[in-house]
C-alpha positions in Angstrom: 26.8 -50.9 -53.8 29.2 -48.1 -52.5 27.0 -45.5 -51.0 29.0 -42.8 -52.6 27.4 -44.3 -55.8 24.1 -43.4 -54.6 25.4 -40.3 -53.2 26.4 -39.1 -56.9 23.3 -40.7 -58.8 21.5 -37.7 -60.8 17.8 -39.7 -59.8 18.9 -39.3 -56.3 20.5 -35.6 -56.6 17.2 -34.0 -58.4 15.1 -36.0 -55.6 16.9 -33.9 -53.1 16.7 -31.2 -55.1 13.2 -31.6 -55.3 13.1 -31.5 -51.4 15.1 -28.2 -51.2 12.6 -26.5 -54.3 9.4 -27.0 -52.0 10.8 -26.6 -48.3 9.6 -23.8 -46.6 11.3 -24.9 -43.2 14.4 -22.4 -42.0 16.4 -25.9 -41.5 17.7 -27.7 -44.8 16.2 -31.1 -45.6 18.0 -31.5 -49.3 21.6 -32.6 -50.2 23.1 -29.8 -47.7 21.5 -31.8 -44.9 22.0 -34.8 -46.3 25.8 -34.7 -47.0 25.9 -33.3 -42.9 24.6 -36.0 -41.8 26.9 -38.5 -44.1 29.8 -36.7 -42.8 29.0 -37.3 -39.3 28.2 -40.8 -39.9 31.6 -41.0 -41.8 33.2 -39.9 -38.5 31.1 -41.1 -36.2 31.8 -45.3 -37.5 35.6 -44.5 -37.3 35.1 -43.1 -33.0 33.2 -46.3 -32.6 35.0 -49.0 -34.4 32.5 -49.8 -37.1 34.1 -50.7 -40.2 33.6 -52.3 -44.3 30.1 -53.5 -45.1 28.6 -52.4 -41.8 29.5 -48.8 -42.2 29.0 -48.8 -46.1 24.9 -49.7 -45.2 25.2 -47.0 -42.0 26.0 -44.8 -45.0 23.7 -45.2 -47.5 21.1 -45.3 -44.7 22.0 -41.5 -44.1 21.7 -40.7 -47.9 18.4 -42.2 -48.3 16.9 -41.1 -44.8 14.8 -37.7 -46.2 14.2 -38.7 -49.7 10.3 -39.6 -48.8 10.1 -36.0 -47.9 9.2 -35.0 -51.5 5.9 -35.2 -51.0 6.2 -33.1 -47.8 7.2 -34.0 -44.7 4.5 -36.3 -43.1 5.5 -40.1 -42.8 8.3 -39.3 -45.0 10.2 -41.8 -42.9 7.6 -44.2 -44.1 7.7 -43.1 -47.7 11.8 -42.8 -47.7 11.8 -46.8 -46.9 9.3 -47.9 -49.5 11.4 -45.8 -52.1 14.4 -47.6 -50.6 13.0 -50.4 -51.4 12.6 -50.4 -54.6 15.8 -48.6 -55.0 18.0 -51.3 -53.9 16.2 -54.4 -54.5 18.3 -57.0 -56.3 21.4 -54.4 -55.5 22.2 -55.9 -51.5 20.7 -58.8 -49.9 17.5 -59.2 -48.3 18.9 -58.9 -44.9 21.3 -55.8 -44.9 18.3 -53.8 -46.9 15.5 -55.0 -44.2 18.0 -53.7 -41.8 18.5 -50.0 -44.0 14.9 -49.6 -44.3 14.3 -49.9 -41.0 16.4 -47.3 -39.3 15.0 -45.0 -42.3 11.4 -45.5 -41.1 12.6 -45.0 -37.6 14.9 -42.3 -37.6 12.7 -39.0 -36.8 11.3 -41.5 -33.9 11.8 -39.0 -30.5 10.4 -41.2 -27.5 11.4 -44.7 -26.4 15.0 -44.5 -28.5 16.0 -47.6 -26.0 13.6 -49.9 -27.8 15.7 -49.2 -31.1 18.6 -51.3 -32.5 21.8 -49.7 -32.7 21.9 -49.3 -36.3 18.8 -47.2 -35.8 20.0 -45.5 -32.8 23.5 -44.3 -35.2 21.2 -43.0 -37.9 19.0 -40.9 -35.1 22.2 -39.3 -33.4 24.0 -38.5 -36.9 20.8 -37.1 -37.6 19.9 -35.3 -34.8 23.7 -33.7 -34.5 23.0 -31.5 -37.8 22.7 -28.8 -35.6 25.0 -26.3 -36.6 25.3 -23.2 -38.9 25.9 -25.3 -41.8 22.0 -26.5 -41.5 20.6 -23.4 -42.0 18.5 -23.4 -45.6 19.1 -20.1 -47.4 16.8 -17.0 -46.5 16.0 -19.1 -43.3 15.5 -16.1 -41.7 12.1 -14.9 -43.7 10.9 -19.1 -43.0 11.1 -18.9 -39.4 8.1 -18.2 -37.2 8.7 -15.6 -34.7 8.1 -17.6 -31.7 10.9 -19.7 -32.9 13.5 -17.4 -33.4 15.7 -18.6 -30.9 15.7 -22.1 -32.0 17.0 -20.3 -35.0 19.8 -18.2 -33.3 20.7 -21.6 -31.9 21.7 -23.0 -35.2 23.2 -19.6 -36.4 25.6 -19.6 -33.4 26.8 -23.5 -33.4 30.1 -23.3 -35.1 30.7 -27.3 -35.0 29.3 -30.7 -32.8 32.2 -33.2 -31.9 32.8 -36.8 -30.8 34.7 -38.8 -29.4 35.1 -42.2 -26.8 37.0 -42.1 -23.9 37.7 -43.5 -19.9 34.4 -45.4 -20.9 32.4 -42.3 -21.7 30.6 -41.4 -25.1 31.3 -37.4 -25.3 29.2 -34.9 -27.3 31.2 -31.8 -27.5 29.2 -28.5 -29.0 31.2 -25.2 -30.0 29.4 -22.3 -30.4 29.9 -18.4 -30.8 30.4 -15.9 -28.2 27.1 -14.7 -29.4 24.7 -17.4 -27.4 25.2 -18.6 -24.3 24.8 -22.2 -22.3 21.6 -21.1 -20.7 20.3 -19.9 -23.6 21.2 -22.8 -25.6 19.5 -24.8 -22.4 16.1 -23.2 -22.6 15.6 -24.3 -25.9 14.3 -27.5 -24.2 12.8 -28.8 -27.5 15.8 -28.8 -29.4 18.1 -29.8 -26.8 15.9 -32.8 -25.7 16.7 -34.1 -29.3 20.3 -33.5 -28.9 19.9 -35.6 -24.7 18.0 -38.4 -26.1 19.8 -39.1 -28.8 22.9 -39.2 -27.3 21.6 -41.5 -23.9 20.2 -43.6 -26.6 23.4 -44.3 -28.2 25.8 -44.0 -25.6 23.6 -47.2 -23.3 23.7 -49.4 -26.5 27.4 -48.9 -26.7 27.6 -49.6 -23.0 29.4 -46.4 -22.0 28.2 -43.3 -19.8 26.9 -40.2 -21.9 28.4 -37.0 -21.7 27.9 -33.9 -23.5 29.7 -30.2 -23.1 28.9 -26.8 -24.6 32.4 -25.0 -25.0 34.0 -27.5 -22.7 31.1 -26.9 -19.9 29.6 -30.6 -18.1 25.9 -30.0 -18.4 23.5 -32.7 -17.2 22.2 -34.9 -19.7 21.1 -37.8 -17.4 18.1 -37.0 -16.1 14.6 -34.8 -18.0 15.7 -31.7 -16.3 18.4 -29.3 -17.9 21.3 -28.0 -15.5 24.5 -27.0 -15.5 
């Protein structure tokens, strides 16, 4: 099964649509989020070297990741994989669907990202690097809370998240606007956390340093505190 064939099923599409009907999060969790993170998957497989059935499952992984949130978003990691379940039973084998529903269960996990398998760790990062404007659910404005306006302004402001391998070095590179700045972007410490851990996770199980710059600024992502 081509995950593109998922990625078009009408059962899977009015799911999704489902999700986007009932969300009353400023960040989308439908087919806009879910098409971001398939797109950085897509790219993030060809900077790594994965390739045919491996990528195909990475793929349908990040289609079928948020589908359990149509009944909200608690364990919908949990509900996503028992859907996935019965969604492609009989459809791949036993092992490469153990392996799927898995990394779906796993992927909002935030703390000991180490203890994951790599295919889990590339479904957190592709994940975790929908940060930009694109993520923004309409009227996401009037959904935000106050005291999380700047987590907001964040997203507004990020025009596009990059990646690439090089002199042994897994590099994150973040554009944004003139409108935020690094320290701004900085103090945001529970966002960016997401952003470090994910990308530490990753980059130890490819066996390469991590390294991650906001408009072509080093910051310090290898230790808890933020710095420039």
């Amino acid at each position: 099964m081509n995950y593109k064939d998922i990625l078009n099923d009408q059962n899977i599409i009015s799911e999704y649509n489902k999700i986007d009907s009932i969300n009353t999060l400023p960040l989308n969790h439908g087919l806009n989020h879910i098409i971001n993170v398939t797109n950085i998957m897509d790219k993030l497989t060809d900077v790594i070297g994965i390739s045919g059935e491996e990528k195909n499952d990475l793929l349908i992984t990040t289609v079928l990741h948020d589908i359990g949130q149509v009944d909200g978003r608690q364990n919908h990691g949990l509900k996503a994989k028992i859907f996935t379940q019965k969604y492609l039973n009989g459809k791949i084998s036993d092992a490469r669907l153990e392996n799927i529903m898995s990394a779906i269960e796993f992927h909002s996990q935030k703390d000991n990202l180490d203890s994951l398998p790599l295919f889990t760790n590339l479904v957190v990062f592709a994940d975790k690097m929908d940060f930009t404007y694109k993520r923004l659910d309409d009227n996401w404005e009037n959904k935000i809370k106050s005291e999380h306006k700047q987590f907001g302004d964040i997203y507004k402001n990020v025009i596009d998240v990059d990646f690439s391998v090089s002199n042994s070095q897994f590099i994150v590179g973040i554009k944004t606007t003139d409108e935020i700045s690094i320290d701004n972007m900085l103090c945001e410490l529970d966002f960016f956390s997401k952003v470090i851990n994910s990308t530490n996770a990753l980059a130890k199980k490819l066996g390469l340093y991590s390294l991650i710059k906001i408009n072509g600024v080093t910051i310090n992502c290898q230790s808890e505190k933020l710095a420039l």
